[in-house]
C-alpha positions in Angstrom: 13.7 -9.6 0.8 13.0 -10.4 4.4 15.9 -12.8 4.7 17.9 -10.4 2.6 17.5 -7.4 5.5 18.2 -9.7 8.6 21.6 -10.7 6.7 22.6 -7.5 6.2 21.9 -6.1 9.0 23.8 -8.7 10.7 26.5 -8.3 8.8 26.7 -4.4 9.7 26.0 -4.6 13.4 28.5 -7.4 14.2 31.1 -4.9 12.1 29.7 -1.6 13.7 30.2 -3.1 17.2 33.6 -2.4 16.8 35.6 0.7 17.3 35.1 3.7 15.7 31.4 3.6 15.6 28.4 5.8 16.7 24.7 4.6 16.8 22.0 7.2 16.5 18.5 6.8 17.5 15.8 9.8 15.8 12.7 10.7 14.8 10.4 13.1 13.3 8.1 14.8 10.9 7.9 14.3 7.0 5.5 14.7 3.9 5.6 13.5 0.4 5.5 15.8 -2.4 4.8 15.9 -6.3 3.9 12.5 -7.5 1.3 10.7 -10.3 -1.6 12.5 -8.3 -0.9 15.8 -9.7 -4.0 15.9 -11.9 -6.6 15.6 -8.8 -7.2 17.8 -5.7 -5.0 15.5 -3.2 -3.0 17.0 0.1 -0.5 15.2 1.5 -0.6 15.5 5.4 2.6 15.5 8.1 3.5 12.0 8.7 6.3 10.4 10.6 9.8 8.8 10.5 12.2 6.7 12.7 15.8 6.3 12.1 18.3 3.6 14.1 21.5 4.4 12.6 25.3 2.9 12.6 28.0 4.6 11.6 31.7 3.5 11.0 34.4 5.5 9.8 36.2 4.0 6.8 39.2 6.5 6.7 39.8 10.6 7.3 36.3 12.4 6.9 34.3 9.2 5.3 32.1 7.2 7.2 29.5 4.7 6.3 25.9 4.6 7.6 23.5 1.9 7.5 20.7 0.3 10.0 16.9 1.2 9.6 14.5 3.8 8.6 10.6 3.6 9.2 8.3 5.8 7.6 5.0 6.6 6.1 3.6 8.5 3.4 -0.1 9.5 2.8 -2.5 11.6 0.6 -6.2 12.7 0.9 -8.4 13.5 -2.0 -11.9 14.7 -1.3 -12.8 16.1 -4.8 -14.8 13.4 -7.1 -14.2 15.8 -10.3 -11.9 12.6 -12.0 -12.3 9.8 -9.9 -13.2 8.9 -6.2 -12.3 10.4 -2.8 -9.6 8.7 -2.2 -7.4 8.2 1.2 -4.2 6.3 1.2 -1.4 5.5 4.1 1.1 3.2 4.2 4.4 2.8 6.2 7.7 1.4 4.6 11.0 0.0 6.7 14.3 0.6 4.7 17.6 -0.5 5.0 19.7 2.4 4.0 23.7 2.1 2.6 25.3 5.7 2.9 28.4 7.5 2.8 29.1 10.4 4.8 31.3 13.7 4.7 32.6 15.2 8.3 33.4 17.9 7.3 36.6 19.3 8.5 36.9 16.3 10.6 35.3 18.5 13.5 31.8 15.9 13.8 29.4 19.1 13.8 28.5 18.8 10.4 27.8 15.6 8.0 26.4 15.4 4.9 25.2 11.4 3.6 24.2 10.7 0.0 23.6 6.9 -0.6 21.1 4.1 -1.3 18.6 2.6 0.2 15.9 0.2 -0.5 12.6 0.0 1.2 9.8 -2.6 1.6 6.2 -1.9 2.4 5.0 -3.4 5.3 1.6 -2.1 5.3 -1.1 0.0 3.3 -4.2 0.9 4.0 -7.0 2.5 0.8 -10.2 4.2 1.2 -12.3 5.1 -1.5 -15.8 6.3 -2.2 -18.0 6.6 -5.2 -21.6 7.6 -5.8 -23.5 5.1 -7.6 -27.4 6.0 -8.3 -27.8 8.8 -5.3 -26.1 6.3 -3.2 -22.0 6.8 -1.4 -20.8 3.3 -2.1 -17.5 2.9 0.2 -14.6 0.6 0.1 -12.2 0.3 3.2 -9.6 -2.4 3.2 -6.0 -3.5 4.1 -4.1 -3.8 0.2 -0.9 -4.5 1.5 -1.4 -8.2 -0.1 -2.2 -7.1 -3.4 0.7 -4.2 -3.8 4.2 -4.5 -4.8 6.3 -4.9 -1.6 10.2 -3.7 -2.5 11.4 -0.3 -3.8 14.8 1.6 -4.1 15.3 4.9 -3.2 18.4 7.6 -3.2 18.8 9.2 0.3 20.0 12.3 0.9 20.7 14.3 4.6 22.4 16.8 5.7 22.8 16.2 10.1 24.3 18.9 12.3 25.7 17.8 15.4 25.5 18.8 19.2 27.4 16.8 21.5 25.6 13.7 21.6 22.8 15.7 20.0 21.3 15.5 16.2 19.2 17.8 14.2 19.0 16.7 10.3 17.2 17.6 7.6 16.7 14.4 4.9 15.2 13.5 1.5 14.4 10.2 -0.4 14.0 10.5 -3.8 12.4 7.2 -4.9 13.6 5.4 -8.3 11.0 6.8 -10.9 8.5 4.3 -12.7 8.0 2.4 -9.1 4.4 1.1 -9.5 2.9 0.2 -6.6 -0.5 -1.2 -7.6 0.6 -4.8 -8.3 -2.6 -7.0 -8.9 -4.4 -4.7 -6.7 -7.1 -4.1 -9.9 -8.2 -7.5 -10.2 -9.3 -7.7 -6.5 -10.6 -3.6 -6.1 -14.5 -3.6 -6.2 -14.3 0.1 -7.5 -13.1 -0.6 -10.8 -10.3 1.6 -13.0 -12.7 4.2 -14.7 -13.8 5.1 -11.0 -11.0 4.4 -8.7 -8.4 7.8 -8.1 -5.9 5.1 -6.9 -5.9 2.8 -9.7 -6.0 5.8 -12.5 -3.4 7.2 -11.2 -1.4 4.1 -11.0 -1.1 3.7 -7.3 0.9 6.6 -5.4 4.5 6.5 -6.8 7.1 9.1 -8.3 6.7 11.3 -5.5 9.6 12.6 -2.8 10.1 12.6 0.8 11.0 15.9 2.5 11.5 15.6 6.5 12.5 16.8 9.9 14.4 14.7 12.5 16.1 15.0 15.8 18.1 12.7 18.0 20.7 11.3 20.2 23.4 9.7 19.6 23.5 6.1 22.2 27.4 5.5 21.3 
């Protein structure tokens, strides 16, 4: 997957260095929402996003946009009533493929639809149980342990002033995405106890964000 994203985004930026290209640079606020945790008390708090985008016109009002897009997603669950408290982050680099609509060929309003796969890069998992009176607590890196590559459809729509940005984006991950991998075999809270692993990891939920930004070219 590694190699996979360095060739394409080779490919891309030797062919957006050309004419007829912009390059973006944003960032900003985002949560996840819905998901497999619906049946325990879990928030979801603001977390962030970074965009480096190209963009090449192919012909009239259609462009294409690629580069790559940093984000995280999180959730907190305090209430024990099913399974632990529970606290999970992680932050995910994708590698989007998008068309995009100027609309009346004016470059003040786009919209992009497109797709765009995403690998995790890291993820971290808290959890607590009580076991005999006592708070037994597990903190620990599971990026190792979790499945690494996703897909995603992407979805913005980016008003445009002068070299400035202001968009409005969401990702609709692919349903059925487990993330857990063999995370189970090497948790010391086991599956009756653990909120992550009941609920199958933190997957099937969406991305809805807020980002702003300049446009370098």
């Amino acid at each position: 997957m590694k190699r996979l994203i360095i060739i394409w985004l080779f490919v891309f930026v030797t062919g957006f260095a050309s004419a007829q290209s912009r390059i973006y640079i944003s960032g900003g606020i985002s949560t996840s929402l819905g998901g497999n945790l619906a049946t325990f008390d879990a928030t979801h708090p603001a977390a962030w996003s970074a965009d480096l985008e190209w963009q090449k016109k192919l012909a009239g009002s259609v462009s294409v946009v690629t580069g790559i897009s940093a984000f995280n997603v999180s959730y907190v669950n305090d209430s024990t009533t099913f399974g632990s408290v529970s606290k999970f982050n992680a932050i995910y680099v994708g590698v989007p493929l998008i068309a995009r609509w100027n609309f009346g060929n004016k470059n003040l309003f786009y919209m992009d639809l497109g797709f765009q796969p995403y690998y995790l890069v890291d993820a971290h998992l808290t959890e607590s149980v009580i076991r005999f009176g006592d708070v037994r607590t597990v903190d620990a890196d599971i990026t190792s342990y979790s499945t690494r590559l996703y897909a995603s459809i992407k979805f913005q729509q980016v008003f445009a002033f002068n070299r400035v940005i202001l968009a409005i984006y969401i990702v609709f991950p692919f349903a059925g995405q487990s993330p857990v991998g063999n995370l189970a075999d090497h948790w010391p809270i086991n599956l009756q106890n653990s909120t992550y692993l009941l609920s199958n990891g933190y997957s099937d939920f969406f991305i809805f964000g807020l980002k702003t930004g300049i446009r370098i070219k």
